[in-house]
Backbone of each chain as ProteinMPNN parsed JSONL, in Angstrom:
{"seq_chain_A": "XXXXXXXXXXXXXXXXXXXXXXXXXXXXXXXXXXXXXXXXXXXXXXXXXXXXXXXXXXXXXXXX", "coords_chain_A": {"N_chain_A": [[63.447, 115.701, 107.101], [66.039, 113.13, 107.612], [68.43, 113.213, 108.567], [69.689, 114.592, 111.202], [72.035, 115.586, 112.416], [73.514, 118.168, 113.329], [76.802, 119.206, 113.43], [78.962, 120.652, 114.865], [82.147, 122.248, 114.303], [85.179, 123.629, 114.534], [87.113, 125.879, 112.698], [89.644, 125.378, 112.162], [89.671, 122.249, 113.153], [88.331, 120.891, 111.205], [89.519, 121.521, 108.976], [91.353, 119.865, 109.261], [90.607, 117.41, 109.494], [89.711, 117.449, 106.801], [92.141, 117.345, 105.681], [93.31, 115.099, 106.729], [91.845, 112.84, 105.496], [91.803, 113.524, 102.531], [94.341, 113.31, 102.448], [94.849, 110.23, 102.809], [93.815, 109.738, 100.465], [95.243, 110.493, 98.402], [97.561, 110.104, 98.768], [97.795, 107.13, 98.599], [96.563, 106.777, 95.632], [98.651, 108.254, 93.91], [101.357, 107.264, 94.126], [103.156, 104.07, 93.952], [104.249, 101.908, 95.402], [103.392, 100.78, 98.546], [105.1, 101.299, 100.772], [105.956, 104.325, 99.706], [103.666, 105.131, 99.46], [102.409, 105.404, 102.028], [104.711, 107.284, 103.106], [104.165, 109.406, 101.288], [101.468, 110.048, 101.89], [101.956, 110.8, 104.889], [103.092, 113.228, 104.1], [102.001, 115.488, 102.308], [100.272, 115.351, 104.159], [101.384, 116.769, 106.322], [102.459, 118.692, 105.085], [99.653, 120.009, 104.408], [98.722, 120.717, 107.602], [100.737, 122.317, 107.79], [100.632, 124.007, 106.286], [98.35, 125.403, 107.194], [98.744, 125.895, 109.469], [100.942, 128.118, 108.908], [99.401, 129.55, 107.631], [97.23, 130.639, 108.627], [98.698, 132.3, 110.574], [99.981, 134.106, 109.184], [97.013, 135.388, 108.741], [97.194, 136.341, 110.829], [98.826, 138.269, 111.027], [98.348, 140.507, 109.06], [96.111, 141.136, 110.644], [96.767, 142.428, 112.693]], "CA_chain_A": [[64.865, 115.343, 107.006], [66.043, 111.87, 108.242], [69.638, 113.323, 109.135], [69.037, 115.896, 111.557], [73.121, 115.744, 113.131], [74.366, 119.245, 113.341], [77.978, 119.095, 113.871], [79.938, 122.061, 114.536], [83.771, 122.416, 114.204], [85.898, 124.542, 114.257], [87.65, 126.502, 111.209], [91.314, 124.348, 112.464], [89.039, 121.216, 113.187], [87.384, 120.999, 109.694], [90.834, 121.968, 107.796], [92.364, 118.661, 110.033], [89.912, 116.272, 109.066], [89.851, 117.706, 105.341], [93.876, 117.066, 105.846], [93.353, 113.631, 106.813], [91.35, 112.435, 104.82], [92.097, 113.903, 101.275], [95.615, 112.933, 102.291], [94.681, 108.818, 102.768], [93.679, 108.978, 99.207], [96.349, 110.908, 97.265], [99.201, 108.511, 99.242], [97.289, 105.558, 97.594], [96.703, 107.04, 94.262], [99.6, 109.028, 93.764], [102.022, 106.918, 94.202], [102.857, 102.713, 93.453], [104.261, 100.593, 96.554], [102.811, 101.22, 99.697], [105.865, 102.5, 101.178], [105.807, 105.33, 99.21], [101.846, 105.294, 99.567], [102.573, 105.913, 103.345], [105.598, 108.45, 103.28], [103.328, 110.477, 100.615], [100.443, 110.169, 102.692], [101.993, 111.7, 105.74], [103.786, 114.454, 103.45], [100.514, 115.698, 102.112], [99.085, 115.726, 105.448], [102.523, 117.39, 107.374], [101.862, 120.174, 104.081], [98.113, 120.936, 104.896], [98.75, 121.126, 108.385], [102.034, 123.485, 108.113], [100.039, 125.438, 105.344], [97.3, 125.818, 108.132], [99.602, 127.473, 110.908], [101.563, 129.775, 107.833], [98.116, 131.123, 106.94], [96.635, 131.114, 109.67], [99.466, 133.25, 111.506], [99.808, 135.253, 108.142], [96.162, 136.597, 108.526], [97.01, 137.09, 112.189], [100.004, 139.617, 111.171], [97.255, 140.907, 108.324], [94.808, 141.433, 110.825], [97.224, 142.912, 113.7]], "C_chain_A": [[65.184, 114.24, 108.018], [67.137, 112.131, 109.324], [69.47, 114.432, 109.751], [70.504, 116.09, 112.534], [73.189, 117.121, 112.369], [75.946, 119.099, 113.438], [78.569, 120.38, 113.782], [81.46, 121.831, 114.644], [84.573, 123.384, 114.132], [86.686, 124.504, 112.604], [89.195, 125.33, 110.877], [90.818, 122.825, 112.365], [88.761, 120.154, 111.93], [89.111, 120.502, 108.745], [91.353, 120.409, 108.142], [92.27, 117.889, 109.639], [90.073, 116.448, 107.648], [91.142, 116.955, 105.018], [93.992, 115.354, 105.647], [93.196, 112.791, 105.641], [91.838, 112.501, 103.031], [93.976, 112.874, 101.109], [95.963, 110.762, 102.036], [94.918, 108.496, 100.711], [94.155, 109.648, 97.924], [97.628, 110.373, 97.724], [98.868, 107.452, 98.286], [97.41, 105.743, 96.328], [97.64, 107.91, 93.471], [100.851, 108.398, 93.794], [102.01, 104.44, 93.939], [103.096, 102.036, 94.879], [103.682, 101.329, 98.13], [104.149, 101.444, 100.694], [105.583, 103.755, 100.789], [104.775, 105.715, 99.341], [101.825, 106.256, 100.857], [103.387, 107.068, 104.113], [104.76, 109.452, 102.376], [102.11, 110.928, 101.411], [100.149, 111.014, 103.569], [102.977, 113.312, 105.184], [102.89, 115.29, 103.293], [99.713, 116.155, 103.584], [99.798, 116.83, 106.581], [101.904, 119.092, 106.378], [101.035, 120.541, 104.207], [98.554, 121.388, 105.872], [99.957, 122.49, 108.496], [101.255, 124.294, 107.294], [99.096, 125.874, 105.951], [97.761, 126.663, 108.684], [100.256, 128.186, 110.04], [100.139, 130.601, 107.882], [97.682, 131.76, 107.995], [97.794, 132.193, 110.826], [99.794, 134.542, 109.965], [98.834, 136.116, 108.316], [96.401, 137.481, 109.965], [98.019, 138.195, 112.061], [99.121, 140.711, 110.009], [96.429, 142.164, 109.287], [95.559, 142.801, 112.279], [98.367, 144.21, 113.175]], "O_chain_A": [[64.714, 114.313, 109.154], [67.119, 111.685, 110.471], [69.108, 115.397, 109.078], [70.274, 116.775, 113.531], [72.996, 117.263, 111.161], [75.82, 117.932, 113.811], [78.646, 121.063, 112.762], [81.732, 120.864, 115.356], [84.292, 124.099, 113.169], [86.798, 123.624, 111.75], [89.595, 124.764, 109.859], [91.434, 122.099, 111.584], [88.972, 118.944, 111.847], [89.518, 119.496, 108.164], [91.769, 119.764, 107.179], [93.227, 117.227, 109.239], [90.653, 115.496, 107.125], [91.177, 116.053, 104.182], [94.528, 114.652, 104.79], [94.056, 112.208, 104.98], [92.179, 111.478, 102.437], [94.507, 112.197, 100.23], [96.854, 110.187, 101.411], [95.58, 107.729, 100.012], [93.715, 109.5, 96.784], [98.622, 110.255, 97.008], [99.573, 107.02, 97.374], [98.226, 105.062, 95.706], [97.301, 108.247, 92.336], [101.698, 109.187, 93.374], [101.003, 103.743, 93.82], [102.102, 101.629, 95.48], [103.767, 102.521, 98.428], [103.723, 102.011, 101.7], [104.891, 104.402, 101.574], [104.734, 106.945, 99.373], [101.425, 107.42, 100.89], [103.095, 107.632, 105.168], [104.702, 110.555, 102.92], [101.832, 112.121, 101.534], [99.158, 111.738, 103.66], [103.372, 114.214, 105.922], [102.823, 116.081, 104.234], [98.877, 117.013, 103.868], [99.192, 117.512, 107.407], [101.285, 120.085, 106.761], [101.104, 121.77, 104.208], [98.985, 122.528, 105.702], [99.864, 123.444, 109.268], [101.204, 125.467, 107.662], [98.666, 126.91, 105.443], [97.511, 127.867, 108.639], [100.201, 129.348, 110.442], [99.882, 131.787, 108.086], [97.688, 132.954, 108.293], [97.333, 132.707, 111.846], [99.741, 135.764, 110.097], [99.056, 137.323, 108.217], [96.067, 138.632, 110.246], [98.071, 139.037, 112.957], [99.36, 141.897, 110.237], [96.182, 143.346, 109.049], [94.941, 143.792, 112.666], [98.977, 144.872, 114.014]]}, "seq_chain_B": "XXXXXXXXXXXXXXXXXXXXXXXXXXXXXXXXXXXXXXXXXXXXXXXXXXXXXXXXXXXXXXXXXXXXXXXXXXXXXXXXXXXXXXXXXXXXXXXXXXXXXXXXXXXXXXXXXXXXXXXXXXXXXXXXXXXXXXXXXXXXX", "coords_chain_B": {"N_chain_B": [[125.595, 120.742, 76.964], [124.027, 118.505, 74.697], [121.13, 116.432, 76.38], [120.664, 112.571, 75.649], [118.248, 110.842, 74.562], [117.908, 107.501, 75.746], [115.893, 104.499, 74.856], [114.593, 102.054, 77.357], [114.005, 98.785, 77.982], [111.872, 98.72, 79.966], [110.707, 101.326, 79.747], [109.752, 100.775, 77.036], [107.952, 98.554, 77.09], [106.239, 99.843, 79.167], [104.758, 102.035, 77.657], [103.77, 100.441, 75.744], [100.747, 98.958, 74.082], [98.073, 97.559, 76.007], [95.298, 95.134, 76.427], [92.156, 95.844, 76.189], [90.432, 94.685, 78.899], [87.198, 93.185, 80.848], [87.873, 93.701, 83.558], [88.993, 96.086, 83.354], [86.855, 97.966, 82.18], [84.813, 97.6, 84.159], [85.964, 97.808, 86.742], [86.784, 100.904, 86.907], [83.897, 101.921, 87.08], [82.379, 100.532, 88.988], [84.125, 101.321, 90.927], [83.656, 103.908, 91.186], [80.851, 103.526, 91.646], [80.661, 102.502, 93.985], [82.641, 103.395, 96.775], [86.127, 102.75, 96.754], [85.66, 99.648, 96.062], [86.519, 99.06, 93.572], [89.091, 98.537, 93.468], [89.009, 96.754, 95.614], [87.503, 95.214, 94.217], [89.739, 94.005, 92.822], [91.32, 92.785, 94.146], [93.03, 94.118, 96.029], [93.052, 94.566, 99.165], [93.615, 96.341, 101.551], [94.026, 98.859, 100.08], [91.912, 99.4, 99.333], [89.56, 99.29, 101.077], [90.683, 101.734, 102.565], [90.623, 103.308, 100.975], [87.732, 103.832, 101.074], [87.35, 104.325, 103.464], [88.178, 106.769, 103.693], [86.566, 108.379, 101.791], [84.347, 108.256, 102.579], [84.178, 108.761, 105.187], [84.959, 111.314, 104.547], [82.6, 112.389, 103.744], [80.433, 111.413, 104.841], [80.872, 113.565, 107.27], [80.771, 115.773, 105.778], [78.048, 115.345, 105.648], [77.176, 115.597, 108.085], [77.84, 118.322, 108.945], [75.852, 119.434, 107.976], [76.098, 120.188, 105.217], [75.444, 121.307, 101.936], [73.839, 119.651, 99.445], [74.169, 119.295, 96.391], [71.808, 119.54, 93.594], [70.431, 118.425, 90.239], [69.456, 119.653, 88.543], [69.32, 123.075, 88.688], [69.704, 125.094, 87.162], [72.42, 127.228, 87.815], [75.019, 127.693, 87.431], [77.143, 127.091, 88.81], [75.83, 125.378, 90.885], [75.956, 123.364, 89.356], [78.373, 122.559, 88.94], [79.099, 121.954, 91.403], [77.074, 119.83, 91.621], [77.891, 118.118, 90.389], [80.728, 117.373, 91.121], [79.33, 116.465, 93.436], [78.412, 114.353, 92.434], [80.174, 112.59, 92.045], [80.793, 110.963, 94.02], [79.158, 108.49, 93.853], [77.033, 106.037, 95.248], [77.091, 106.828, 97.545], [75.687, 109.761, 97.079], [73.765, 109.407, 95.946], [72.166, 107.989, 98.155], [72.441, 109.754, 99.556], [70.309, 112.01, 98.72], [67.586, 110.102, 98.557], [67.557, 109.988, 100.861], [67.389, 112.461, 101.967], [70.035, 113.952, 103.384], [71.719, 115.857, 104.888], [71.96, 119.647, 104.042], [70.028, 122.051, 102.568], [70.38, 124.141, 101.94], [73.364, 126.761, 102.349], [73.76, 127.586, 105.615], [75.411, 128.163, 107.507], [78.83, 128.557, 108.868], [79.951, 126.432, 108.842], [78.544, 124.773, 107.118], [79.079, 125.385, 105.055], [81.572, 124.316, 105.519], [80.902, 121.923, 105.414], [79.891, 121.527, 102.891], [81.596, 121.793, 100.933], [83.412, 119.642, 102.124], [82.024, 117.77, 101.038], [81.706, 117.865, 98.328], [84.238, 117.662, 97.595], [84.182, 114.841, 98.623], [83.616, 113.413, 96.56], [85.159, 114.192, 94.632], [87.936, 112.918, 95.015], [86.934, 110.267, 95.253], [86.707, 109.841, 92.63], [89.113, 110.124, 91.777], [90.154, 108.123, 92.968], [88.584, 105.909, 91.8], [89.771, 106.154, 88.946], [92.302, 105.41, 89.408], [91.939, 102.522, 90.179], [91.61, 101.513, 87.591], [93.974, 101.896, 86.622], [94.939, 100.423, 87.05], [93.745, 97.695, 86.756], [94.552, 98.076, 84.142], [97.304, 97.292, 84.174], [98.918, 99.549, 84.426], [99.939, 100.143, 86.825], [100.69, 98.617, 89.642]], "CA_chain_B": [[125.697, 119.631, 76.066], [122.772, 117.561, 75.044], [120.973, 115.194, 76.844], [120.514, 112.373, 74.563], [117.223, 109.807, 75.093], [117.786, 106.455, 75.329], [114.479, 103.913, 75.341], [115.09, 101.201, 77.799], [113.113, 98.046, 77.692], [110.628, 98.934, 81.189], [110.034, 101.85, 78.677], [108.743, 99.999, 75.924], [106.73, 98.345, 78.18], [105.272, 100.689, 79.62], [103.982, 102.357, 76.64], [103.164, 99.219, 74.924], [99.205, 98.624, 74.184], [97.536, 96.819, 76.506], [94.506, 94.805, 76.405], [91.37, 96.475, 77.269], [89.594, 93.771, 79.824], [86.332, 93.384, 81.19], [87.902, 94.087, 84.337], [89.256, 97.543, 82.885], [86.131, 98.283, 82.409], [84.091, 97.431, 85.655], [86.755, 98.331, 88.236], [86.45, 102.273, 87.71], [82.416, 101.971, 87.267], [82.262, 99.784, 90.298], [84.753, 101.545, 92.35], [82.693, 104.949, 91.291], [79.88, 103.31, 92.725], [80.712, 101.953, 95.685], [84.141, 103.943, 96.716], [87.178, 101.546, 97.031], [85.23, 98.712, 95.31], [87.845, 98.746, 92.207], [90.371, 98.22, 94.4], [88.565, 95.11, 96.406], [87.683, 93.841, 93.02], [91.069, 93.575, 92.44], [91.946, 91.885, 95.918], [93.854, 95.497, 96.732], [92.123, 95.019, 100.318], [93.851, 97.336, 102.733], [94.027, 100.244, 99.924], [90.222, 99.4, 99.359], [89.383, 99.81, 102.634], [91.359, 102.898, 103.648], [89.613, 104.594, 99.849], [86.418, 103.442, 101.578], [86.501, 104.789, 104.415], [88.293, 108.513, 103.53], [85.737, 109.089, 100.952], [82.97, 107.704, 103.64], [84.333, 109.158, 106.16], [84.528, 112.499, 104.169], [81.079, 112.406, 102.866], [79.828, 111.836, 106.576], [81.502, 114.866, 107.815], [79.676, 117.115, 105.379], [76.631, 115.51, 105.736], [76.729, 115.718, 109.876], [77.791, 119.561, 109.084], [74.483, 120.201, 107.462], [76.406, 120.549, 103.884], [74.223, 121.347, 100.537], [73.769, 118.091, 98.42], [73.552, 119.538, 95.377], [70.899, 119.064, 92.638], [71.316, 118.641, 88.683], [68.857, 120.925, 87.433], [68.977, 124.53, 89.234], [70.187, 125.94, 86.074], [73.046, 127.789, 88.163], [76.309, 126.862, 86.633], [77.868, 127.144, 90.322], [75.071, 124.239, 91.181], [75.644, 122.145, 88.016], [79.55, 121.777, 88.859], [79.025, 121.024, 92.518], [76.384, 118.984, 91.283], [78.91, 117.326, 89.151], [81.266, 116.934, 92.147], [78.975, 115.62, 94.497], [77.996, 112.873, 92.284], [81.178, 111.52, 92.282], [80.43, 109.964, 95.536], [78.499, 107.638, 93.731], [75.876, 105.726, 95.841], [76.647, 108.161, 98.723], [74.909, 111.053, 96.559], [71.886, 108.848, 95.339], [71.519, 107.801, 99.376], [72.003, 111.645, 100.48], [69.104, 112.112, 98.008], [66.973, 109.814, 98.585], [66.971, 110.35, 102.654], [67.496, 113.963, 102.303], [70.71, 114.243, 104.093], [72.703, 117.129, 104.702], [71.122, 120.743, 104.056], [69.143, 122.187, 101.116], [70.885, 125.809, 101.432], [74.353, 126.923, 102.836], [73.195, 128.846, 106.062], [76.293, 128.692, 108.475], [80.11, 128.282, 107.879], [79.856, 124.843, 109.305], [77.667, 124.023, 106.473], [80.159, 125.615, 103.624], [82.085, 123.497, 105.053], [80.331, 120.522, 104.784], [79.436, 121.399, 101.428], [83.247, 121.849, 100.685], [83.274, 118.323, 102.423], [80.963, 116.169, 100.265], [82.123, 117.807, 97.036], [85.299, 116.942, 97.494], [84.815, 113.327, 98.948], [83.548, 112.973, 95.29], [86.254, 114.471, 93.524], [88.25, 111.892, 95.498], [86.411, 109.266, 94.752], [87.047, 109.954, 90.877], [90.21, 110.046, 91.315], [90.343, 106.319, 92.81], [88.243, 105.264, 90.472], [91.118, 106.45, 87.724], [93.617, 104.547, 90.253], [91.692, 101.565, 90.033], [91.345, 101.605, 86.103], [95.11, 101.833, 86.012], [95.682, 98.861, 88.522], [93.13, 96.611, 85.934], [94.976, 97.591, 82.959], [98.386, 97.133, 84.634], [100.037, 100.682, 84.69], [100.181, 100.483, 88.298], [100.526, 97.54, 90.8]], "C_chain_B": [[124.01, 118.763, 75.938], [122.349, 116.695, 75.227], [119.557, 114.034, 75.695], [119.142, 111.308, 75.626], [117.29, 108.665, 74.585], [116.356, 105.848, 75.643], [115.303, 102.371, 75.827], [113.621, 99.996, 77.667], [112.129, 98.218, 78.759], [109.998, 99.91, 80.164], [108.8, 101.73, 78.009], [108.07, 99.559, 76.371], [105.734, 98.647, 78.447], [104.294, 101.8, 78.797], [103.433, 101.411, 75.695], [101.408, 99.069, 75.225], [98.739, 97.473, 74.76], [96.083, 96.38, 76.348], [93.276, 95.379, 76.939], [90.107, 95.18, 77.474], [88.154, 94.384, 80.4], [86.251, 94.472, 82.5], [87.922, 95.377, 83.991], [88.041, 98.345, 82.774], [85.036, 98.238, 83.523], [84.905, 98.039, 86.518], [86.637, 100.219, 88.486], [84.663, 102.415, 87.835], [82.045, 101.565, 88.553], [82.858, 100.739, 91.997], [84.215, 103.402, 92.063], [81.428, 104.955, 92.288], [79.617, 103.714, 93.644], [82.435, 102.391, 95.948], [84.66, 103.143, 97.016], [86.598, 100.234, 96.874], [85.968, 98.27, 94.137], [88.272, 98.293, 92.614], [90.289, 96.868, 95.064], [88.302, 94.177, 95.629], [89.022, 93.208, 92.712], [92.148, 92.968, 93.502], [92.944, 92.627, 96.784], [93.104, 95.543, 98.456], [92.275, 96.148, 100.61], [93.603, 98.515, 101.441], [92.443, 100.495, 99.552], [89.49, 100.029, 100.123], [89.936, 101.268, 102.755], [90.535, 103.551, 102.165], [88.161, 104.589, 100.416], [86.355, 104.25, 102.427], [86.861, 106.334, 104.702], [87.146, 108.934, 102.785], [84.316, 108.95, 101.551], [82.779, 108.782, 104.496], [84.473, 110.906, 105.627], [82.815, 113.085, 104.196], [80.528, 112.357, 104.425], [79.765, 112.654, 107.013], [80.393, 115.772, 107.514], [78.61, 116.961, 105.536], [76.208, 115.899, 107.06], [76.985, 117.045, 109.716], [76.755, 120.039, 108.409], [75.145, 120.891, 105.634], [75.43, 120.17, 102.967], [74.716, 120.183, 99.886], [73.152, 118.993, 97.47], [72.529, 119.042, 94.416], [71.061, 119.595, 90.953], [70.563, 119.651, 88.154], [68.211, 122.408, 88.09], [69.17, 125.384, 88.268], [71.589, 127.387, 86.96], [74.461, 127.192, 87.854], [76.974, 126.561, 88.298], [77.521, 125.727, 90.955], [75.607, 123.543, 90.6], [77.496, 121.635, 88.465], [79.636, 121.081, 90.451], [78.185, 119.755, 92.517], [77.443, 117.668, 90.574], [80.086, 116.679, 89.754], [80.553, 116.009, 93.239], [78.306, 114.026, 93.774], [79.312, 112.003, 91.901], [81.335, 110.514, 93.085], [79.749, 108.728, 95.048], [77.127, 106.996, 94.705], [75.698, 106.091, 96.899], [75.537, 109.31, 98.433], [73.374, 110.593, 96.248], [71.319, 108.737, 97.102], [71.173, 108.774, 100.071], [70.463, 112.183, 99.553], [67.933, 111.7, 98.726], [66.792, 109.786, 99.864], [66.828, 111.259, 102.802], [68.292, 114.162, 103.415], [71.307, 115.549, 103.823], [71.329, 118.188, 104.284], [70.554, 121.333, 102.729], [69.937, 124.006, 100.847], [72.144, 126.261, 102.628], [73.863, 127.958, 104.259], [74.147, 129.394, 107.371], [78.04, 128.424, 107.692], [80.574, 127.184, 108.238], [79.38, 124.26, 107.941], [78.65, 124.347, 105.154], [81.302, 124.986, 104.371], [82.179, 121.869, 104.335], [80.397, 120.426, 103.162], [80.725, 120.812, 100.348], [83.28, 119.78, 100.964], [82.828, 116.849, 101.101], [81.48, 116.175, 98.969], [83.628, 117.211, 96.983], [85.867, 115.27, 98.037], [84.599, 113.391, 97.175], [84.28, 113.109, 94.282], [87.254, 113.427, 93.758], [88.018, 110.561, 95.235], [86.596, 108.577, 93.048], [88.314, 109.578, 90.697], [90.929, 108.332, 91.843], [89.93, 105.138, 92.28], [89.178, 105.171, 89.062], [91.979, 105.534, 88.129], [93.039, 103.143, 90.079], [90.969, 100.707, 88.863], [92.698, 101.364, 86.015], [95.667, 100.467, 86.788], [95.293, 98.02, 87.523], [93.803, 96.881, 84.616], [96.656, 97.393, 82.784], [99.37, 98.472, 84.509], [100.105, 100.75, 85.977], [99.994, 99.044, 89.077], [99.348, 97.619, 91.505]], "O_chain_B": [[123.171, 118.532, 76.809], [122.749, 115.743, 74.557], [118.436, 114.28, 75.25], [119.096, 111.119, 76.842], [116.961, 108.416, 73.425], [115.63, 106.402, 76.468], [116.15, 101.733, 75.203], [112.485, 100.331, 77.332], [111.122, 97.649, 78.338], [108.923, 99.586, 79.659], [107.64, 102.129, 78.108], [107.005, 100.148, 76.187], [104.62, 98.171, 78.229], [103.273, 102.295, 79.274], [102.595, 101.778, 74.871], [100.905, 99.071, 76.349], [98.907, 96.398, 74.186], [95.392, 97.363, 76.079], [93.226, 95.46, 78.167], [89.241, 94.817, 76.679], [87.89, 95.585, 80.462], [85.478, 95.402, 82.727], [86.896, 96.003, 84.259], [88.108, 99.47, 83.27], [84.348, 99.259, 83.537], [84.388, 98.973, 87.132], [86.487, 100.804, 89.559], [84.231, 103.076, 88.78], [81.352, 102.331, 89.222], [82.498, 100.843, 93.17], [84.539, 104.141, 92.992], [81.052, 105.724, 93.173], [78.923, 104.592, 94.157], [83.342, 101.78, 95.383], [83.999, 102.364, 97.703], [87.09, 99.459, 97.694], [85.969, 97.085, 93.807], [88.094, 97.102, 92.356], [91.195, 96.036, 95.102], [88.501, 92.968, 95.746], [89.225, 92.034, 92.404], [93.368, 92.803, 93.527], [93.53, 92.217, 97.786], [92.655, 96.619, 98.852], [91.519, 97.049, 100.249], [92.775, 99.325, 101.859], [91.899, 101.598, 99.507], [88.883, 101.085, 99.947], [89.066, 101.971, 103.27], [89.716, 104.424, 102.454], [87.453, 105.537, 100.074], [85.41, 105.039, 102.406], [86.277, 107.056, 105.51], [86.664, 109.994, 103.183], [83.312, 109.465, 101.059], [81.8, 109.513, 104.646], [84.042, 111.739, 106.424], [82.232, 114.062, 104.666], [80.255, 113.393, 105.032], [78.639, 112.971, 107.396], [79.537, 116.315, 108.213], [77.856, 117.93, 105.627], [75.12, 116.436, 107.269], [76.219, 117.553, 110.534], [76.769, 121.257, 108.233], [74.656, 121.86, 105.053], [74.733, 119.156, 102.996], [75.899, 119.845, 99.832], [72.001, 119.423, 97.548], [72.412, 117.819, 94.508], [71.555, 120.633, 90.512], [71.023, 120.464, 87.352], [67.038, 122.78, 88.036], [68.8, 126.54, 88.473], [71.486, 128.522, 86.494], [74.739, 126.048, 88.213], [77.157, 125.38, 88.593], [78.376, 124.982, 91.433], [76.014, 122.646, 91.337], [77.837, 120.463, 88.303], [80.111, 119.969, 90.684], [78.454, 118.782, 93.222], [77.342, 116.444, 90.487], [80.558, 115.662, 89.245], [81.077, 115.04, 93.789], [77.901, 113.01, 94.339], [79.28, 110.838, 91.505], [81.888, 109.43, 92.899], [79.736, 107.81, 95.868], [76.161, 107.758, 94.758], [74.624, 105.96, 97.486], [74.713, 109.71, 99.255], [72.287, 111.17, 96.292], [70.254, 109.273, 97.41], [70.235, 108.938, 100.851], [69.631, 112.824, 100.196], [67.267, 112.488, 99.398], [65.629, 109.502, 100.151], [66.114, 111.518, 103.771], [67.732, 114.5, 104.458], [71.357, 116.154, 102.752], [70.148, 117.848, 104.204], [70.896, 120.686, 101.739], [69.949, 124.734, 99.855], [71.839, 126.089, 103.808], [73.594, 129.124, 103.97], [73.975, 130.41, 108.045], [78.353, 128.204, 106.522], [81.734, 126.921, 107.923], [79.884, 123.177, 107.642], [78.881, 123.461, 104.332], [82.317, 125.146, 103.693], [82.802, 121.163, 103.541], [80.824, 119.523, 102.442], [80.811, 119.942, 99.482], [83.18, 118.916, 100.093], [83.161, 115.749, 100.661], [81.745, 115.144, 98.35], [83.944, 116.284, 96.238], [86.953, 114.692, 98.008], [85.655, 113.413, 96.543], [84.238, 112.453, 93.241], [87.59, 112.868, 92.714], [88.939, 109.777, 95.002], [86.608, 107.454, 92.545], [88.714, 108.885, 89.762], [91.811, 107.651, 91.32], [90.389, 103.998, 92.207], [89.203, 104.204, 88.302], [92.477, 104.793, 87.281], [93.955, 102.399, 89.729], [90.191, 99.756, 88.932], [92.894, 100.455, 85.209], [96.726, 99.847, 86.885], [96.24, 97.366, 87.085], [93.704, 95.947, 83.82], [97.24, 97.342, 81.701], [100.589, 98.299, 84.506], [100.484, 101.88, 86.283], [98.909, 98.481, 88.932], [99.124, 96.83, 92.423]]}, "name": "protein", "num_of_chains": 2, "seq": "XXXXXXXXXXXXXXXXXXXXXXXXXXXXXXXXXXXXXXXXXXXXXXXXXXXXXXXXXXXXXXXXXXXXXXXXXXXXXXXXXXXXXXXXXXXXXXXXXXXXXXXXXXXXXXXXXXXXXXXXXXXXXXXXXXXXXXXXXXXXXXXXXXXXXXXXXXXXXXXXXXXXXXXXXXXXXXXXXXXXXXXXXXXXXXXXXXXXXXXXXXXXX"}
């Protein structure tokens, strides 16, 4: 194996970057002028992250 | 009361048959490829670029987390659709191949995520390939 990076992350870490990313390219393709590209962009990305801390404090009332 | 439908002329327009161009055809093949390549064909820099380097910069991720690069013929239907996802990536998936990046079997939860990772730069990737099919046949700026 050529690629021999491990990377570890966390469970919040992972979800962030997922967030990011996914979010770049449903602003762009989801929408027409790049205003809108850019307010969708960070909507998308405000919604992962808030749907992160709901769940994630959901399992914590779950688990407690 | 009911609401009545008028057709305005952007309308008509916009359902009107358009020409299907060479470009129309190259820009999602191309920008399958090579991610955000549609888009640069079409002198879209900056949204070129920024599809470039989420679906890059995805696909990296999973591969530095040791995520499974699927393969087409395990006969496991589970395989065959991640398989089917990760080649969306286009010439990311042939290069994770042919170096043997990323991991051959899910063995931490780093690595499901990766896996998670790669398949979904490629689903991504599909879907700006679609975006940059509708740019070449003018439904979209």
């Amino acid at each position: 194996m050529i690629f021999t990076l491990a990377l570890q992350l966390s469970h919040f870490s992972a979800a962030t970057l997922f967030a990011f990313f996914f979010s770049i390219v449903f602003g762009i393709t989801q929408r027409n002028t790049p205003n809108e590209m850019v307010r969708y962009g960070a909507y998308c990305f405000a919604m992962a992250l808030g749907g992160l801390f709901v769940a994630g404090w959901f399992m914590w009332l779950l688990h407690h | 009361m009911a609401k009545t439908e008028t057709t305005t002329p952007d309308t008509q327009s916009s359902t009107a048959a358009v020409p299907f161009t060479a470009v129309a055809a190259l820009a999602p093949a191309i920008g399958w490829l090579i991610p955000g390549a549609g888009h640069l064909m079409q002198r879209r820099w900056i949204r070129g670029l920024l599809l470039m380097a989420a679906v890059a910069g995805m696909f990296a991720f999973g591969v530095a987390m040791q995520g499974k690069v699927y393969q087409a013929n395990t006969g496991d239907l589970l395989d065959i659709l991640g398989f089917i996802g990760d080649l969306g990536s286009g010439a990311f998936y042939f290069m994770a191949r042919i170096f043997e990046w990323g991991g051959t079997s899910i063995t931490s939860a780093n690595a499901d995520y990766g896996t998670k990772f790669i398949v979904v730069a490629g689903l991504l990737n599909i879907m700006a390939a679609v975006d940059a099919y509708h740019i070449a046949i003018g439904k979209k700026e």
